[in-house]
Every structure is written in structure tokens, then in C-alpha cells.
C-alpha positions in Angstrom: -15.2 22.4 -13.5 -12.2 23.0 -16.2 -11.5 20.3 -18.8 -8.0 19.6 -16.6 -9.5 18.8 -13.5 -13.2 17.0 -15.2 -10.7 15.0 -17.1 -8.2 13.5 -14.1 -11.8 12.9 -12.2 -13.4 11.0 -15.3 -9.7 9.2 -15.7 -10.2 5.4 -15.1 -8.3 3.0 -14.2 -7.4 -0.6 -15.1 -10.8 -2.1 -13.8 -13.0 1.0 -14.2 -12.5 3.0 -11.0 -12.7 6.9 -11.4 -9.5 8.7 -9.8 -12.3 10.5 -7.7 -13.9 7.1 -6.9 -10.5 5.3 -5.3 -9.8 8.6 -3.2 -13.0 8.9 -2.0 -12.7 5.3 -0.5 -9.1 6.2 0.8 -10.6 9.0 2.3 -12.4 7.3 5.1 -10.4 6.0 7.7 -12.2 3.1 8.4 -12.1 2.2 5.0 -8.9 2.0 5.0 -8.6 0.2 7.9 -11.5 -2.5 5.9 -8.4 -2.7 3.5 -5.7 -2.6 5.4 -7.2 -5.7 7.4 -8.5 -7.7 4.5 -5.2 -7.2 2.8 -3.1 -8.6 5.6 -5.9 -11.9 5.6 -5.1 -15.0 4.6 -8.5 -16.3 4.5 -12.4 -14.7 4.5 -13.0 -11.7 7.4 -16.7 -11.5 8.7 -18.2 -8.6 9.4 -18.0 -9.1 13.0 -13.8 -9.5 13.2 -14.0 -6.3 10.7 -15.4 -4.2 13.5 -13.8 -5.4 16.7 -10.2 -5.0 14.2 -12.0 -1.1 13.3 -13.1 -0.6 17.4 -10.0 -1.6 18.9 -7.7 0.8 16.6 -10.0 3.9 16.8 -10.3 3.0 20.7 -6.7 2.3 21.2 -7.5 -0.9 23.4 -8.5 -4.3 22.9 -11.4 -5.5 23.1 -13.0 -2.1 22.3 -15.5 -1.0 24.4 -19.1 -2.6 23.5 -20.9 1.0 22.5 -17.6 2.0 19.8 -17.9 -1.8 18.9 -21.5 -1.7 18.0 -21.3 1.5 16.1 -18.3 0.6 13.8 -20.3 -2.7 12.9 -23.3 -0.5 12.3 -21.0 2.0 9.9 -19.3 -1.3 8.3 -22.3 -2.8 7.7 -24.5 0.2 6.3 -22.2 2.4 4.5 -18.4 1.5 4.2 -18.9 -2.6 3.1 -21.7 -1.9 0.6 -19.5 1.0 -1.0 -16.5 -1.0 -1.0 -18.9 -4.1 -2.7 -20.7 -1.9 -5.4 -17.1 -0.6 -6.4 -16.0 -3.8 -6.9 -13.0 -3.6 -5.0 -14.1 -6.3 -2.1 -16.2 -9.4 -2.2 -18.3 -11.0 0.0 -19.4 -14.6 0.6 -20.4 -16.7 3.3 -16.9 -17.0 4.4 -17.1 -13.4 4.9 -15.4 -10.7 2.9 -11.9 -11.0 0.6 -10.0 -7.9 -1.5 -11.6 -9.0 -5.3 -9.1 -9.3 -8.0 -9.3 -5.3 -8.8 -8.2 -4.0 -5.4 -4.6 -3.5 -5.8 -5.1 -0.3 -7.1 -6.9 0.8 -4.4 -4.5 -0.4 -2.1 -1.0 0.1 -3.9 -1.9 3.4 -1.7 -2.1 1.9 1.7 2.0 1.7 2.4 2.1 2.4 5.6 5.4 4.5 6.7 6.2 4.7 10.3 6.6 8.4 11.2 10.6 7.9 11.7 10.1 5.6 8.7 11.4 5.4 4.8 9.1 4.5 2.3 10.8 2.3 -0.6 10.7 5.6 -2.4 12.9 7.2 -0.1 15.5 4.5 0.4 16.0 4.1 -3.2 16.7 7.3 -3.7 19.0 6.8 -1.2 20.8 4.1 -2.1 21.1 5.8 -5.9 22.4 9.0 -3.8 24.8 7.0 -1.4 26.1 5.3 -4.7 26.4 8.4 -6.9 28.4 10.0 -4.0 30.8 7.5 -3.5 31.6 7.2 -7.3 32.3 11.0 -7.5 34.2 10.6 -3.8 36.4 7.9 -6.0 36.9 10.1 -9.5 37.8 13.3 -7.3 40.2 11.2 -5.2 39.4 11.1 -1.5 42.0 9.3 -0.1 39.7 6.0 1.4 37.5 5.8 -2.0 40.1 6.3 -4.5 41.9 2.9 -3.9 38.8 0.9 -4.4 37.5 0.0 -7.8 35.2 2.0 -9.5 33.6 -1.3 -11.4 33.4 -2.8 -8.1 31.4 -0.1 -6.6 29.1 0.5 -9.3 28.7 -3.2 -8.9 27.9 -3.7 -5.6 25.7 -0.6 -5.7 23.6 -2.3 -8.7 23.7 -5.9 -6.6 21.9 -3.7 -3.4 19.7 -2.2 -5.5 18.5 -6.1 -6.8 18.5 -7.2 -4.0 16.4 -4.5 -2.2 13.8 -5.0 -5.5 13.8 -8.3 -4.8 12.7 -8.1 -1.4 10.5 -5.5 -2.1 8.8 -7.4 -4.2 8.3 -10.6 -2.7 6.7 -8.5 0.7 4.5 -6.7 -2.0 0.6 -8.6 -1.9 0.2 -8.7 -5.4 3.1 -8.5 -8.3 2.8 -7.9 -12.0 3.3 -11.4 -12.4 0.3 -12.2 -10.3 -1.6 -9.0 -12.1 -0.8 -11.0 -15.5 -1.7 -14.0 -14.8 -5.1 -13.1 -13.9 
């Protein structure tokens, strides 16, 4: 292996997870689907309401069919859950299983984008486009933009791109505020 690529794997992050280790577990689908569940949870997700969740995606209907039931909980139970618990990134009680405090950067990579979608990515580089064009449309004097205010512009550009962060934010599971805190 060169000392580029053993370095990026043996790169940790925040609370010890090997670059290598975090794609590994977004590798597997139903791994992701573990944390895509457990993140949406309000409260403790058993074993059980894992795999009928699991089933009923990769079967497209709900309530799965009992054999693709019975061999997701068999998966979840043996292989995916035990990973996800010795990697600290879930944790299970008798409630049933909850994201642990290190799992945001595991799932920081679960943003889900529709196929006709935008991720956040994509619309604020869209908004900075839209607002970058419209200032040069005002400087180089097209008829509509040239009338309006440049500082007015610029202005309500910067309020859309608050408020957007804003909102972005308060949908986001976990924020550095919550991150700090802990």
C-alpha cells in the first residue's frame, strides 16, 4: 500500500473511527438503512421493528414477506448490529437500540437526495450563482436589473442565504452546538 493511501485509511476521526472503518459500514445497504432508521427515531428501535423497517424497503411492500423478514433479522442480529455496537457508533439497551453520541460522523453521509433532487450543496451554489449573476446583470446594465439597487440585492441575496442556513440547520439531527455541548 503507498504512504498516501495507508495514511487516509489509518486517518481517524473525532471519536476514533478509521476513514476505512465509516465506509465500510456505509457500504452495506442495510446498514445504512440501521442508520437511516435509528436516526429518524425518537425513542429506542428493537431489533424486531429494525428488520420489518429493513424487509419492507428491500421487498418494496409492507409487511415484507415472512422468509425476507426472517433473514434480515437474522443479518441484523448476527452481523450488521454487533458491527455497528463494537464500532461504537449505536447502542443498545433494553429499550432497544439508539445512534450513541459518535454517530454523526457516520451519518453526516446519509443525506438522502431525491434523484430530481438538490442537495444543500447544490442549491447554495446556486443561490451564490443566481446572486453573482444578477449583480453583474446590474453593473453591465440590463435594462430590468440596472434600476434596482445593488446594496439591495446583495442584501436580500445574503438574507436568503441566512435564512436557507437557518433552516438547514434546524432540520440537521445534530448541530455543532449539540456536538459542543456534549
Amino acid at each position: 500500500m503507498s504512504s498516501g493511501v495507508q495514511q487516509l485509511a489509518e486517518e481517524s476521526s473525532e471519536s476514533g473511527l478509521k476513514r476505512t472503518e465509516i465506509h465500510d459500514v456505509l457500504r452495506n445497504d442495510r446498514r445504512r438503512l440501521v442508520l437511516s432508521r435509528l436516526r429518524e427515531a425518537e425513542m429506542p428501535v428493537s431489533v424486531r421493528d429494525l428488520s420489518e423497517y429493513v424487509a419492507g424497503v428491500e421487498a418494496g411492500e409492507t409487511p415484507a414477506p415472512r422468509n425476507v423478514r426472517q433473514s434480515v433479522y437474522v443479518s441484523l442480529h448476527q452481523t450488521h448490529i454487533p458491527k455497528l455496537e463494537e464500532l461504537g457508533i449505536i447502542e443498545q439497551s433494553d429499550d432497544g437500540m439508539r445512534l450513541s453520541q459518535h454517530a454523526d460522523e457516520v451519518t453526516v453521509y446519509l443525506e438522502v437526495v431525491p434523484k430530481h433532487g438538490l442537495s444543500w450543496g447544490e442549491y447554495y451554489l446556486g443561490v451564490a450563482v443566481l446572486g453573482l449573476l444578477v449583480q453583474t446583470a446590474g453593473f453591465v446594465g440590463v435594462p430590468f436589473v440596472r434600476g434596482l439597487d445593488a446594496v439591495a440585492l446583495a442584501t436580500a441575496f445574503f438574507g436568503l442565504f441566512a435564512l436557507s442556513a437557518i433552516y438547514h440547520i434546524s432540520t440537521q439531527q445534530s448541530t455543532l452546538f449539540d456536538r459542543l455541548r456534549s
